[in-house]
Backbone as ProteinMPNN parsed JSONL, in Angstrom:
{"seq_chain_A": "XXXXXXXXXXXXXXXXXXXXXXXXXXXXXXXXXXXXXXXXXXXXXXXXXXXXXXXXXXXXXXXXXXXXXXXXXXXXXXXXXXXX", "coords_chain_A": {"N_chain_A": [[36.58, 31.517, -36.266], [38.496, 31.987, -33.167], [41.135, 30.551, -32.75], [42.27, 29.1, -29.475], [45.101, 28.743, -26.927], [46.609, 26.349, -26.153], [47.855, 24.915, -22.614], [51.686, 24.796, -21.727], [52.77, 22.503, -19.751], [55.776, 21.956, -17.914], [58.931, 19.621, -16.479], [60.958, 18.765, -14.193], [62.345, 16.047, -13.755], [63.844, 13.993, -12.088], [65.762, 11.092, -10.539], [66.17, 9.267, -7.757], [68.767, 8.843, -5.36], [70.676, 8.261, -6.546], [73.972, 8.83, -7.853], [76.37, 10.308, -10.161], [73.99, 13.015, -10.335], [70.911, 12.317, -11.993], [68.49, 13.617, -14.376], [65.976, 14.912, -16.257], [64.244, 17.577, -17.88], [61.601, 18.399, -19.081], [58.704, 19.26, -21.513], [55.051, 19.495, -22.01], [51.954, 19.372, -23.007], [49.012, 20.393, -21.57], [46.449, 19.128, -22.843], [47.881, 15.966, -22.508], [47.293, 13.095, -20.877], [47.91, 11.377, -17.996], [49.004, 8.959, -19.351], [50.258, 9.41, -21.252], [51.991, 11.577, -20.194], [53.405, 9.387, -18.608], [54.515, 7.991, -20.808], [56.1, 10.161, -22.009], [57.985, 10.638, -19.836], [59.344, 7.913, -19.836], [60.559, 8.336, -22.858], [61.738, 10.421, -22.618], [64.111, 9.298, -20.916], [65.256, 7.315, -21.944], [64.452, 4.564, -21.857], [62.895, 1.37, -21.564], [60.051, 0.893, -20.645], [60.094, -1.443, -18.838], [59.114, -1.663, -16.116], [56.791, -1.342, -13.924], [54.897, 1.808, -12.77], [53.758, 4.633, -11.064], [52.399, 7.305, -10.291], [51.494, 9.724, -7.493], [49.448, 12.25, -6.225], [48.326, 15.032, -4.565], [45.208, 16.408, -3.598], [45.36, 19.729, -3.667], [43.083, 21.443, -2.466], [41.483, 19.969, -1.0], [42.975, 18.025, -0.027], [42.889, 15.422, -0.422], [44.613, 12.247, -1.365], [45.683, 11.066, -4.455], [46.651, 7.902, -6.129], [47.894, 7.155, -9.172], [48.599, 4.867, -12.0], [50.505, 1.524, -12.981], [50.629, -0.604, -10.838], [47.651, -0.353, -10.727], [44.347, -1.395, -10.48], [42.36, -0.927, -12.504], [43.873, 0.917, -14.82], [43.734, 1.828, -16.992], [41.498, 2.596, -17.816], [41.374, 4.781, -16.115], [43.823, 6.391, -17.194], [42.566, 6.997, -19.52], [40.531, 8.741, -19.093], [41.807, 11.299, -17.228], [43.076, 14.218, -17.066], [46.857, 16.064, -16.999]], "CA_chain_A": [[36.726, 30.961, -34.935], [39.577, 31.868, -32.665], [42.258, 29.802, -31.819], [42.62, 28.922, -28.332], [46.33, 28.104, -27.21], [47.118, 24.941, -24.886], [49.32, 25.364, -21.649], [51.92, 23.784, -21.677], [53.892, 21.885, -18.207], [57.441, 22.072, -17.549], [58.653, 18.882, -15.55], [62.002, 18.052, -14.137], [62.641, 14.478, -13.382], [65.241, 13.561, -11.128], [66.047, 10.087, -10.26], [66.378, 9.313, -6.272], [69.303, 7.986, -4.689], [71.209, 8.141, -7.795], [74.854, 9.989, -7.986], [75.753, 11.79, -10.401], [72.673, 13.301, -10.586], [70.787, 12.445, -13.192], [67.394, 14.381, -14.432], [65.029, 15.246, -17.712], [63.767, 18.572, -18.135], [60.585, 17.871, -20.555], [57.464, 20.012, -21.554], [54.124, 18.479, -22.051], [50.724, 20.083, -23.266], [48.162, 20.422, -20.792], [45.795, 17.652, -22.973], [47.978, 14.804, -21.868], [46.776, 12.285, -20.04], [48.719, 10.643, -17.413], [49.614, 7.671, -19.71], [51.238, 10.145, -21.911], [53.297, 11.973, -19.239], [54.269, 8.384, -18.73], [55.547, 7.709, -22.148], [56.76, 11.203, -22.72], [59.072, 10.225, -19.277], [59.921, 6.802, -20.18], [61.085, 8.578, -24.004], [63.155, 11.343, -22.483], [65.014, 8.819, -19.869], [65.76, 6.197, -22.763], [63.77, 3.635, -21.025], [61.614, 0.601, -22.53], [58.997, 0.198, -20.063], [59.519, -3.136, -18.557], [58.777, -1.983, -15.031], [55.222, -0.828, -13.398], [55.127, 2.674, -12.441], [52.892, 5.273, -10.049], [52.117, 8.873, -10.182], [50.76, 10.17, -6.567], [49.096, 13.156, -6.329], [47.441, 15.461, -3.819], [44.346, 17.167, -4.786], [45.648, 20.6, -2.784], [41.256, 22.1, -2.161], [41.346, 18.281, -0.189], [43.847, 17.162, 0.458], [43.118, 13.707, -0.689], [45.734, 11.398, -1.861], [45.307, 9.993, -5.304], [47.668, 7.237, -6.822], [47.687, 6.325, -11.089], [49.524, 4.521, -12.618], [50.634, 0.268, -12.709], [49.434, -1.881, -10.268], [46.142, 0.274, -10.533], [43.601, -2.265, -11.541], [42.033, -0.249, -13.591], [44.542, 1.515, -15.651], [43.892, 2.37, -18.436], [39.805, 3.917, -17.7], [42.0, 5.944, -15.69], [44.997, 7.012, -17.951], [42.02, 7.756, -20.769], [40.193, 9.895, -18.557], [42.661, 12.314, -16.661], [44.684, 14.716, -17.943], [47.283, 16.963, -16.133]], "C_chain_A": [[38.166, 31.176, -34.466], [40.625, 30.631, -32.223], [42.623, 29.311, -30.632], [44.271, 28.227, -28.404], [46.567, 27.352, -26.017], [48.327, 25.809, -23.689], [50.281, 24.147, -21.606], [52.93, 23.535, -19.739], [54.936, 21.51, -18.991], [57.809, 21.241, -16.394], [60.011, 18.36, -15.476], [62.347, 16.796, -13.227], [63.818, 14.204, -12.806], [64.846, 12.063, -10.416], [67.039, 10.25, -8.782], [67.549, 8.684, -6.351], [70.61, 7.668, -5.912], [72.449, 9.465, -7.787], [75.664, 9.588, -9.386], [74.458, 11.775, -10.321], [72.011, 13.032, -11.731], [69.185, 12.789, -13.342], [67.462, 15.06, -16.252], [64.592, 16.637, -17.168], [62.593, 17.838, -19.106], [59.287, 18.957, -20.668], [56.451, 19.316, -22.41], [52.557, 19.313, -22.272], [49.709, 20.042, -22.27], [47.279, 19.01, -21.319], [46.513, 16.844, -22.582], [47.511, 14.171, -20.904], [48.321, 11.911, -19.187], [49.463, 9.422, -18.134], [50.467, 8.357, -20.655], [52.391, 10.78, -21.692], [54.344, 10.568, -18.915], [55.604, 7.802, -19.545], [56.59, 8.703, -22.308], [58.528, 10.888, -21.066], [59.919, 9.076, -19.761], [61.403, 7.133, -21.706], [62.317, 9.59, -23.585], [64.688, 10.556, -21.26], [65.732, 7.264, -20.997], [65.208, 5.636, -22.393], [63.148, 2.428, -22.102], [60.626, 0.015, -22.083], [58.5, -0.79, -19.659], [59.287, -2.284, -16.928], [57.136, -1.057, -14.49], [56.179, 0.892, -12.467], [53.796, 3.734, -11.468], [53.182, 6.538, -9.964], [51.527, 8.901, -8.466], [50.581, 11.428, -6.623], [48.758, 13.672, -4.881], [46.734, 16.624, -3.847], [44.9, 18.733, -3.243], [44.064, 21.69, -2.578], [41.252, 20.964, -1.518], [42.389, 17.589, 0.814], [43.882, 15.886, 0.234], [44.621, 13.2, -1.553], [45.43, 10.537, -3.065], [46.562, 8.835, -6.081], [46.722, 7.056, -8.368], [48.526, 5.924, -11.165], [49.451, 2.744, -12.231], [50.974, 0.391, -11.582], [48.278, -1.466, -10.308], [45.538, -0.758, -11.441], [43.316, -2.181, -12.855], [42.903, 1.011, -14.492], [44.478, 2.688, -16.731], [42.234, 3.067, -18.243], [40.576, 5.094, -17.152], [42.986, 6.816, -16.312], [44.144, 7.433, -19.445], [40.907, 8.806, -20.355], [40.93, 11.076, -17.871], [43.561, 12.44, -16.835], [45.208, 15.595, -16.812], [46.529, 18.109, -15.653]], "O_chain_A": [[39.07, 30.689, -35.144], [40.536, 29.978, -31.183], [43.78, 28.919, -30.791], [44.719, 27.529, -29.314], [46.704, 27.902, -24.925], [49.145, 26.724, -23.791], [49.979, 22.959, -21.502], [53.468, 24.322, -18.959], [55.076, 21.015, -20.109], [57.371, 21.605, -15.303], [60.421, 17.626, -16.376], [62.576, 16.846, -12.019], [64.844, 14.307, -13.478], [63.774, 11.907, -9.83], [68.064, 10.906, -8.598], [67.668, 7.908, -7.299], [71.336, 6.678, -5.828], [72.169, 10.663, -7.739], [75.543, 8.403, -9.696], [73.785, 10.748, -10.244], [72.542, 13.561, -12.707], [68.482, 12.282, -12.468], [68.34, 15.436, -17.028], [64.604, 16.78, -15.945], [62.809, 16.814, -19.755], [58.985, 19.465, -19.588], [56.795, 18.644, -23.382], [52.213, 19.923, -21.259], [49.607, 18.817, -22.218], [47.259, 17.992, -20.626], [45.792, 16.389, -21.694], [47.28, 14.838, -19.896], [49.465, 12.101, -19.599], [50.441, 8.914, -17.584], [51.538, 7.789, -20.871], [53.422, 10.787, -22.364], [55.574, 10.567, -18.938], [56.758, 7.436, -19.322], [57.736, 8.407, -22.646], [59.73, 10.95, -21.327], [61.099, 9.257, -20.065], [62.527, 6.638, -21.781], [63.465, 9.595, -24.03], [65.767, 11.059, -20.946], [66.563, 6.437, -20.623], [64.547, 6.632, -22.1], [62.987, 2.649, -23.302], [60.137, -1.005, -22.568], [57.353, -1.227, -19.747], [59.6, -3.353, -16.406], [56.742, -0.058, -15.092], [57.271, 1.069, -11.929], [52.754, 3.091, -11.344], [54.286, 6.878, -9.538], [51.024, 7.811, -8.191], [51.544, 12.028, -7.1], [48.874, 12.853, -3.968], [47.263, 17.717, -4.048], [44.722, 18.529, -2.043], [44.316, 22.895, -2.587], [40.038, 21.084, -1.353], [42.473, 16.961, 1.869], [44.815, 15.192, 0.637], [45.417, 13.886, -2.193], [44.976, 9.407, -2.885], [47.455, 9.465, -6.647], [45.524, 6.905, -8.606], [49.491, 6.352, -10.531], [48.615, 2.392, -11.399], [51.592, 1.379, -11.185], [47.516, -2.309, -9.835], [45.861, -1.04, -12.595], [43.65, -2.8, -13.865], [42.286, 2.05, -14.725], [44.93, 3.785, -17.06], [42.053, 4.202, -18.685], [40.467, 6.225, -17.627], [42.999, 7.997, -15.966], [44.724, 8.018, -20.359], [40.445, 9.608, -21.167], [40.309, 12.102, -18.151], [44.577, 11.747, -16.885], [44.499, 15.925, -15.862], [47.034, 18.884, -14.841]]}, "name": "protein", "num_of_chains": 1, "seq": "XXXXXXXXXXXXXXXXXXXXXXXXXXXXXXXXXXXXXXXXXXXXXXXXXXXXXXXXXXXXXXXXXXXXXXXXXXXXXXXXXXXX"}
């Protein structure tokens, strides 16, 4: 059986409003989920996750607008179903 090989994302983080500049570079496997991109930010910014956070998206074939992330009721059905 062949191998298949993951893609991976390349994601630079920059923090708004913020001088110096400050920003993560990070790379991230295609399986992650959103709650993982989470962590894997939180880990490259030093962080310890006391505050609620929000991904927005927009599906670009739609255009719809999706938010993840805390305050989303449902959380976590969502951060164990969809990956990048």
């Amino acid at each position: 059986m062949k191998k298949t090989d993951n893609q991976v994302y390349q994601f630079k983080i920059t923090l708004k409003r913020v001088r110096p500049p400050i920003w993560r570079r990070i790379q991230v496997p295609e399986t992650y989920t959103f709650w993982d991109l989470h962590v894997a930010i939180q880990d490259a910014m030093d962080w310890s996750d006391y505050h609620l956070h929000q991904f927005e998206l927009v599906n670009p074939s739609t255009g719809i607008e999706m938010e993840i992330g805390i305050p989303e009721d449902e959380f976590e059905s969502v951060f164990g179903r969809e990956t990048l």
